[in-house]
C-alpha positions in Angstrom: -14.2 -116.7 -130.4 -11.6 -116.3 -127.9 -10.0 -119.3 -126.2 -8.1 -119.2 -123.0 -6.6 -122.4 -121.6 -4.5 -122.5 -118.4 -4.7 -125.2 -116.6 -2.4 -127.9 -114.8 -5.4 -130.5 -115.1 -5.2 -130.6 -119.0 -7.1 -133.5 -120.5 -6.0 -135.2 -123.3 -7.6 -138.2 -125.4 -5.2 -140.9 -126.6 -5.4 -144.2 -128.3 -3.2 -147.1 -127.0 -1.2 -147.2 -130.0 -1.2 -143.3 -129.9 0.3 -144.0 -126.2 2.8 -145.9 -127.1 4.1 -143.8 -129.9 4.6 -141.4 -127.4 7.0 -143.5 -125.4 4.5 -144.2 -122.4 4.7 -146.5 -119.6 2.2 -148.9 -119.1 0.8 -147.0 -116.3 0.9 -143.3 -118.0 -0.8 -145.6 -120.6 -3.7 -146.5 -118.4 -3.9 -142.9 -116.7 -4.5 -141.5 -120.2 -6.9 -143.9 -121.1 -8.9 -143.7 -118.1 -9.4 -140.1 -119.6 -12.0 -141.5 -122.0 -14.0 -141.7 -119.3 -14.1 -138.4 -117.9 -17.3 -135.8 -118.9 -17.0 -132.4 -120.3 -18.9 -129.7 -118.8 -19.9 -126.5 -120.7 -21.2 -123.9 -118.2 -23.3 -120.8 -119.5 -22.5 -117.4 -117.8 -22.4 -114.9 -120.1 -25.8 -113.3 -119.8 -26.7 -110.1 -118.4 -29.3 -111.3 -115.8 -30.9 -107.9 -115.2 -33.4 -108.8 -113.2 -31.5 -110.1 -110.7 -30.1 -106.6 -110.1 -26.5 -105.7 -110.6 -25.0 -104.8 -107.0 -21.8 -107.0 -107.6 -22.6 -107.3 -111.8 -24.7 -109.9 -113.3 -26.5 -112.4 -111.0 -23.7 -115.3 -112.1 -21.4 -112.9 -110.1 -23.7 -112.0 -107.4 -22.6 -112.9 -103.7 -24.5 -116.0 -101.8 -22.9 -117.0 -98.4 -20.1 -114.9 -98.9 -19.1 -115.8 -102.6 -20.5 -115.5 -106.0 -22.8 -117.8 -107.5 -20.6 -119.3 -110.0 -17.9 -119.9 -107.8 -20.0 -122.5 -106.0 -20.9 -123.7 -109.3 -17.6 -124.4 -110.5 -16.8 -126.2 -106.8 -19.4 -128.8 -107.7 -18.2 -129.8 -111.0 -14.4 -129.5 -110.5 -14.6 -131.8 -107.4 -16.6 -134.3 -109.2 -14.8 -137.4 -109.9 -16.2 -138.1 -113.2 -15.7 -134.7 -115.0 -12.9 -133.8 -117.1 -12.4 -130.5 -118.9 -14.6 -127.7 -118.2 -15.6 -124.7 -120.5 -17.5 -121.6 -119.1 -18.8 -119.2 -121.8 -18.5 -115.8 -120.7 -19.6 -112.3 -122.0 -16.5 -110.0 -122.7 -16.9 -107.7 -120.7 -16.5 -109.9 -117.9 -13.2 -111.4 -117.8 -11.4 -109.2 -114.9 -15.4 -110.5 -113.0 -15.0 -114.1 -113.8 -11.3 -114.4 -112.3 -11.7 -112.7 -109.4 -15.2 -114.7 -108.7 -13.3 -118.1 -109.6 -10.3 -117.2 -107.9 -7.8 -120.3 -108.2 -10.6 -122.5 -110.0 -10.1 -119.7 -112.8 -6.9 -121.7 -114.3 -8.4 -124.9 -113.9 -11.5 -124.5 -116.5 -11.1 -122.5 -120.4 -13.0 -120.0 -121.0 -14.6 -118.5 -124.2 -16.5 -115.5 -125.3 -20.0 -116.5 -124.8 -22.4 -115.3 -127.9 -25.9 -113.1 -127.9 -28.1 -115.7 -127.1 -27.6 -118.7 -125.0 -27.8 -121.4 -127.8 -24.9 -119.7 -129.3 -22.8 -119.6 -126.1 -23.1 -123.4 -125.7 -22.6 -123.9 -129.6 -19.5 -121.7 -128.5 -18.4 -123.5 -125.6 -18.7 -126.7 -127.7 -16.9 -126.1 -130.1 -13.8 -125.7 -127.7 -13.8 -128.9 -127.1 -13.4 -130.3 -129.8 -10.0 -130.5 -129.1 -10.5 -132.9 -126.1 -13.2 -135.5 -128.3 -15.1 -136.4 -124.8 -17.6 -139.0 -125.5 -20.0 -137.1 -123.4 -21.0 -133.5 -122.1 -22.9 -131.5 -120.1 -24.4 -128.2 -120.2 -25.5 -126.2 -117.2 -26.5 -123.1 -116.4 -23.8 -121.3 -114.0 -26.6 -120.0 -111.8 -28.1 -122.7 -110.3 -24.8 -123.0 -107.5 -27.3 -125.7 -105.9 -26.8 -128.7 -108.2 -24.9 -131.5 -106.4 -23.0 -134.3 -107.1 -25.6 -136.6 -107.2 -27.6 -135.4 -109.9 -24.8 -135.4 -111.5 -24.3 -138.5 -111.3 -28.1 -139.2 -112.4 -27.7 -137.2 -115.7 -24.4 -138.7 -116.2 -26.0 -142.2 -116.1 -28.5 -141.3 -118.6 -27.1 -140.7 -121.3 -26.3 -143.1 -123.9 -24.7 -143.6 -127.8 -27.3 -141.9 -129.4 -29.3 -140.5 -126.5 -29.5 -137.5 -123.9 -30.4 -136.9 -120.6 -32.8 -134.4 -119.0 -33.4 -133.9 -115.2 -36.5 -132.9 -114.6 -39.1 -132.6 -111.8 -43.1 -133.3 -112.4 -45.2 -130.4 -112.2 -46.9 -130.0 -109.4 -49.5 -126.5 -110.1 -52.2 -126.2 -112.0 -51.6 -125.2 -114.9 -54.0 -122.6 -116.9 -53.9 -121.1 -120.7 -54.4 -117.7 -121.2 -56.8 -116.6 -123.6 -56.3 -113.5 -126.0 -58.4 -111.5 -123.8 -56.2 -111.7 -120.9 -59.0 -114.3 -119.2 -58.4 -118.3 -118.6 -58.4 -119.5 -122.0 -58.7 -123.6 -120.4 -56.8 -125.7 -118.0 -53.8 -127.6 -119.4 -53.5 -131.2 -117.8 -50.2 -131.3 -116.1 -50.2 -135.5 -117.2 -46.7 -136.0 -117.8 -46.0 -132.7 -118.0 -42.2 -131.7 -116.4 -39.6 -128.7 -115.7 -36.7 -129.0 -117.3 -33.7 -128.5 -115.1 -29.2 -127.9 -115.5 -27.0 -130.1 -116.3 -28.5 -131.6 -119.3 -25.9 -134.3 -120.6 -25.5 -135.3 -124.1 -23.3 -137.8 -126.4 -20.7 -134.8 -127.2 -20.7 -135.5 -131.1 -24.3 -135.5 -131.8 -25.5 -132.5 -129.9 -21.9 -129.7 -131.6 -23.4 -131.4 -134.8 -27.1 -130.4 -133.6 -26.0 -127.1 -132.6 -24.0 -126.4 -135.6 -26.8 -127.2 -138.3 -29.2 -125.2 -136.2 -27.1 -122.4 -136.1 -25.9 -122.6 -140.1 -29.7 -122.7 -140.8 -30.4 -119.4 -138.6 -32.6 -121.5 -136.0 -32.1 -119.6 -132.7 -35.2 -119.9 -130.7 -34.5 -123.1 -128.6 -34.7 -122.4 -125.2 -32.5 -125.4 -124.0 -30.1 -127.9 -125.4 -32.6 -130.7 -124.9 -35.0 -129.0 -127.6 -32.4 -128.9 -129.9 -32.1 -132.2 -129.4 -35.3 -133.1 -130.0 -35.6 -130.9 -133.2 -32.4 -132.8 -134.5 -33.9 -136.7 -133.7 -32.0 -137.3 -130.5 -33.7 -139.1 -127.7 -33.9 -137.0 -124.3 -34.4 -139.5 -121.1 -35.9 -137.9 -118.3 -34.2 -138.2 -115.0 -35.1 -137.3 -111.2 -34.4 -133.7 -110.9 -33.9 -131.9 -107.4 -36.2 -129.6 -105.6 -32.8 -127.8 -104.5 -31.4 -127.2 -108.0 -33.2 -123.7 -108.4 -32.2 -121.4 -111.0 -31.3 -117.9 -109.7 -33.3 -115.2 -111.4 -34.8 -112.8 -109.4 -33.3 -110.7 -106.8 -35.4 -112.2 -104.2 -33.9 -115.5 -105.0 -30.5 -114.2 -104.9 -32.2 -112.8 -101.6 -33.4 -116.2 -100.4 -30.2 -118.6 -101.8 -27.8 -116.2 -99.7 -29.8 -116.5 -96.4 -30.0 -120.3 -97.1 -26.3 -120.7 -97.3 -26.0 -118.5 -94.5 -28.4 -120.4 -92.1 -30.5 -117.5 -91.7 -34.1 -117.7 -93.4 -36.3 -114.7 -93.1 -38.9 -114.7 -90.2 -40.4 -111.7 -89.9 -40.8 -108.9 -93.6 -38.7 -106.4 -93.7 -41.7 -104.1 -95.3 -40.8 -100.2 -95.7 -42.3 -97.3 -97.1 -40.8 -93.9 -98.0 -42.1 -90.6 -98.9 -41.1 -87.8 -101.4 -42.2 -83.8 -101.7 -41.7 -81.8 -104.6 -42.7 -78.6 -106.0 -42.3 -76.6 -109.3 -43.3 -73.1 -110.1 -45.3 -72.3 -113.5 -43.8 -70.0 -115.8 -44.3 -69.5 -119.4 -45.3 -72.2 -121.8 -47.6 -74.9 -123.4 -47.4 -77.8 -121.6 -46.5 -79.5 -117.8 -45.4 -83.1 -117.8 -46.8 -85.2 -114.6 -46.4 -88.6 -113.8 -44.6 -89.2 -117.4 -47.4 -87.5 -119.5 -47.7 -84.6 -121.5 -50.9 -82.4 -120.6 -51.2 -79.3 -122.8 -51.4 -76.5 -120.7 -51.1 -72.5 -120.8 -48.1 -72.5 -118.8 -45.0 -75.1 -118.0 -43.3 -76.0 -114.8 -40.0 -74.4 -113.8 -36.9 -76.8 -113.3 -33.5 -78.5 -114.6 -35.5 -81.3 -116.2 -38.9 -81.8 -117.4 -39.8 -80.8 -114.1 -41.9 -83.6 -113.5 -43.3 -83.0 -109.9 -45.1 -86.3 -109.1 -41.8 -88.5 -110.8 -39.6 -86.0 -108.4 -41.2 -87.1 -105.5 -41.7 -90.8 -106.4 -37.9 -90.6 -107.0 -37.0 -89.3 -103.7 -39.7 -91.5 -101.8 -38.0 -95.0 -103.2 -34.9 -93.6 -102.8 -35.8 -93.6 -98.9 -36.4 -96.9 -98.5 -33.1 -97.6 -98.6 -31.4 -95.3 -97.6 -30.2 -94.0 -100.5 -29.9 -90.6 -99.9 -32.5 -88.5 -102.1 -33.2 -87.2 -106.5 -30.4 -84.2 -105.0 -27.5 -86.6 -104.3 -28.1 -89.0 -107.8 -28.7 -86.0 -110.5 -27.8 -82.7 -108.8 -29.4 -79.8 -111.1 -26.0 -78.0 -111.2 -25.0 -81.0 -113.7 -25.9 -80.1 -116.8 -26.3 -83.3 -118.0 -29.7 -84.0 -116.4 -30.8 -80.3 -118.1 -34.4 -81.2 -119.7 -34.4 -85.1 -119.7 -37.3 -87.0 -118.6 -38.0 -87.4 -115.2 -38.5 -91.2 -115.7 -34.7 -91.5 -116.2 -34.5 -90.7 -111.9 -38.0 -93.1 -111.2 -35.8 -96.0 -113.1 -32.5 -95.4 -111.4 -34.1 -95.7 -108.2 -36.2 -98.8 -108.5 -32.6 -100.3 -109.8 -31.2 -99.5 -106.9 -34.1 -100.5 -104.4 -33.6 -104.2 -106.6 -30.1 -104.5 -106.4 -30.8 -104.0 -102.4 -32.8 -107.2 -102.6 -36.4 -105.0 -102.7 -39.4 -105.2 -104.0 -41.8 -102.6 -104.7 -45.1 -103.1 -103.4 -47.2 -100.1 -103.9 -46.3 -96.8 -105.4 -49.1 -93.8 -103.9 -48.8 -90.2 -105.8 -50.7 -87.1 -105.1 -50.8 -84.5 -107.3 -52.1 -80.9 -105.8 -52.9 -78.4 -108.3 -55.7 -76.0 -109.3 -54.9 -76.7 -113.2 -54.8 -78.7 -115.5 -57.1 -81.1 -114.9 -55.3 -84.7 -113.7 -58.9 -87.5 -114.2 -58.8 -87.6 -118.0 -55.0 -88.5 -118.0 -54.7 -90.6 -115.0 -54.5 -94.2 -117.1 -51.9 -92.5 -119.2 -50.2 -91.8 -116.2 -50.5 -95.2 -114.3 -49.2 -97.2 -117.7 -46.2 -95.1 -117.6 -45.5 -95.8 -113.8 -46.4 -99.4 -114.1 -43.7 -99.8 -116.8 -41.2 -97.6 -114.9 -41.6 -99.7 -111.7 -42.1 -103.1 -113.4 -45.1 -103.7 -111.8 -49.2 -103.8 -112.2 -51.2 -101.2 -112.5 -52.9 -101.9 -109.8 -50.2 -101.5 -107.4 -50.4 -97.8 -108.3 -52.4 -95.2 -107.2 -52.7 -91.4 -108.6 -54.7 -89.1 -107.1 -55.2 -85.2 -107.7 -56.4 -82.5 -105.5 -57.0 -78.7 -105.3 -55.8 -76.6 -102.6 -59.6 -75.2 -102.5 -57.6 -71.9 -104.0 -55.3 -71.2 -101.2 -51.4 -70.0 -101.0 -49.3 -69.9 -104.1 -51.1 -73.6 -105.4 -54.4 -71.6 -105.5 -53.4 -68.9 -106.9 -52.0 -71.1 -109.6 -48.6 -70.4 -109.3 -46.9 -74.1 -109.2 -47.7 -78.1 -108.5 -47.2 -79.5 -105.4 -46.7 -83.7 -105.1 -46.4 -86.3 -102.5 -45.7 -89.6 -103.0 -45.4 -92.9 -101.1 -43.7 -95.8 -101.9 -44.2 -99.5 -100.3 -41.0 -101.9 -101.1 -40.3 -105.6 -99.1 -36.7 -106.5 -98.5 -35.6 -109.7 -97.4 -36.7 -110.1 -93.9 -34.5 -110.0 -90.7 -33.7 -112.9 -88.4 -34.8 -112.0 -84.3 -32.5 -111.9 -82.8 
C-alpha cells in the first residue's frame, strides 16, 4: 500500500494525561481533545468507470460545472465541521489525475493505492487510519459530488457503539424477478424494500475488523460496507437518504449532473444520425467477413484489414455523428498496424468515442449489396456481434442485403458494396 500524507490539518488523538506529557496548555489540551470528536472519511475512487466514458479519464475525474466530480466531493466533506482526516483510495495510475482534479484540497486528505475491487480499496483506506483511532468513519463513493452536509449529518447521527448507519431511500418501482427464460419470473413486493446510498458511517473499530476477517477468509463479493456489516453481526440503521445524492455512472448522467450544475437542463434532444459507404473488391480466396462473421466463400474481399465492408461503413457513419472525422483519419491503411485485424476493433473505437461525447446510440441500420454469398442464413450471427460491439439490443439493429439485380461491377460479382446508418442522442440543447 502506498501512503501519502501532506497535510497542515493533521489530526491527532491524545489522552489528557498523554496531553500533558507533552507539555500542553490547558487550551492546546482541549483543542486536541475536541479531536475525539471529529469523523473519518474514506472516499473510494480508484475504479475505472468505463461506462461513463473516458473523455477527461475515469468518471471520478470527469468535468461537471466546470470541475471534476471528486473535486466537489472532497468540497463537501472538507468543509464539514464534524469531519476530521480524510482518506481517498485511488488506482495508481492516477496520481498526476487526482492532484490536478483536487487542486489545493490534494494536501489536505491522504491518499492510498486503492485495490482490484472496491471492498479492498476501503479495507485499504481503513487501514490508514489506524494511525488516527477515530471513533467513527465514513465511506463514500467519490462520485456521487451531490451528497450534502445534511446527510451527513443524518448518517453521522446514526451511528452508534456497536452499530452503523445506512441512508437509504424507499423504493418507489415495481419491482419484477426475472425468470430463467428471460420472461417475468413474479413480482417482488417493494415492502420495506430500500436503495442503499454513500456515506455509509460505521464505529471505525468494528467495521477494519469486519473488513479484515472478510478479506483473510477470501470473501470479496460484498457490494457495500453495510453488507459486510451485516455478514459480520453489526447493526445497520436506516436513515433518510436524498433524492439528490445520485451516483454517477453513465455518461448520460455525467451528461445530466453537468447541465444541472450549470443551470442548463436539456429541452429539446439533440438526436443525430450519420451515414457510412464502403466498398471492397473480391480477389482470391475462401472466405469474406461481413458485419463480424465469417461466410465461406470462393473468393475474399480486398483491403488493409479483414475488409469488413458493412463494419467499414458502420464505423465511418458513427464517427459522423460527431464529428469525428471518418475510419481514414482513426486507422489510416498506410499504418501497418491495422494490416488484417478485425474490423470490430474501428466499430468499438467509435461507439467509445460517440460515449465519451455524452451519446447514445439509438439504432444502428446496415445494408449489405452483393450478388454472393448469400447474407439471410447469417444475419443473427451478424446482429449478436453488432449488438455486443455497440452495447445495445438486438433489436436496435437492423441488417439487410440486397442484389444489384446483376448490374455494374456488384453484378458482375466483382466486390460488396455497404451503407450504413447510425441514430445516437446527445444531451440536448438549451433554446436559446
Amino acid at each position: 500500500m502506498h501512503l501519502r500524507m501532506i497535510s497542515s490539518e493533521k489530526r491527532f488523538h491524545f489522552s489528557g494525561s498523554c496531553a500533558k506529557r507533552l507539555g500542553m496548555t490547558d487550551a492546546s489540551e482541549k483543542q486536541a481533545l475536541a479531536a475525539d470528536d471529529k469523523v473519518a472519511v474514506v472516499i473510494v475512487a480508484a475504479g475505472r468507470g468505463a461506462r461513463a466514458g473516458q473523455a477527461d479519464g475515469p468518471k471520478q475525474y470527469q468535468r461537471i460545472g466546470g470541475r471534476a466530480v471528486i473535486a466537489r466531493t472532497l468540497d463537501m466533506f472538507l468543509a464539514h465541521p464534524r469531519i476530521g482526516p480524510v482518506v481517498v483510495a485511488i488506482h495508481a495510475d492516477d496520481s498526476a489525475l487526482f492532484r490536478s482534479a483536487a487542486g489545493a484540497n490534494a494536501d489536505r486528505v491522504i491518499t492510498v493505492t486503492g485495490g482490484a475491487s472496491r471492498q479492498d480499496s476501503v479495507r485499504l483506506g481503513l487501514l490508514a487510519l489506524r494511525g488516527y483511532a477515530p471513533s467513527q468513519v465514513l465511506v463514500h463513493d467519490a462520485v456521487r459530488p451531490f451528497v450534502d452536509a445534511e446527510l451527513i449529518d443524518r448518517t453521522i447521527a446514526g451511528i452508534g457503539e456497536r452499530q452503523g448507519a445506512l441512508p437509504a431511500l424507499p423504493v418507489a418501482d415495481t419491482l419484477k424477478r426475472e425468470s430463467a427464460a428471460g420472461m417475468i419470473g413474479e413480482t417482488v413486493s417493494r415492502n420495506g424494500l430500500h436503495a442503499a446510498q454513500t456515506p455509509q458511517g460505521f464505529p471505525f473499530w468494528p467495521i477494519l475488523a469486519a473488513h479484515e476477517k472478510a478479506h483473510h477468509l477470501g470473501k470479496t463479493d460484498f457490494t457495500d460496507d453495510a453488507a459486510i456489516a451485516e455478514w459480520a453481526h453489526i447493526p445497520v440503521k436506516i436513515v433518510q437518504g436524498s433524492p439528490d445524492n445520485v451516483k454517477l455512472t453513465w455518461a448520460r448522467d455525467i451528461s445530466m449532473a453537468d447541465q444541472r450544475l450549470s443551470g442548463e437542463w436539456p429541452r429539446f434532444p439533440d438526436i443525430r444520425t450519420g451515414n457510412g459507404y464502403d466498398v471492397h473488391a473480391f480477389e482470391p480466396g475462401d472466405h469474406v467477413v461481413l458485419c463480424g462473421v465469417s461466410i465461406p466463400h470462393d473468393k475474399k474481399l480486398s483491403g488493409h484489414s479483414d475488409a469488413d465492408v458493412g463494419l467499414h461503413a458502420l464505423t465511418d457513419a458513427l464517427l459522423a455523428t460527431c464529428g469525428a472525422g471518418d475510419i481514414g483519419t482513426h486507422f489510416p491503411p498506410s499504418d501497418p498496424q491495422w494490416k488484417g485485424v478485425a474490423s470490430r476493433i474501428f466499430v468499438e473505437h467509435a461507439a467509445r468515442l460517440v460515449r465519451a461525447r455524452g451519446g447514445r446510440i439509438a439504432n444502428a441500420d446496415v445494408t449489405l449489396i452483393c450478388e454472393a454469398p448469400r447474407v439471410g442464413p447469417h444475419r443473427e450471427a451478424m446482429t449478436e456481434a453488432l449488438s455486443a460491439m455497440l452495447a445495445i439490443s438486438r433489436d436496435r439493429i437492423s441488417i439487410k442485403a440486397t442484389t444489384n439485380e446483376k448490374l455494374g461491377f456488384i453484378g458482375r460479382e466483382e466486390g460488396i458494396a455497404a451503407i450504413a446508418t447510425a441514430s445516437v442522442v446527445f444531451p440536448g440543447d438549451v433554446p436559446e
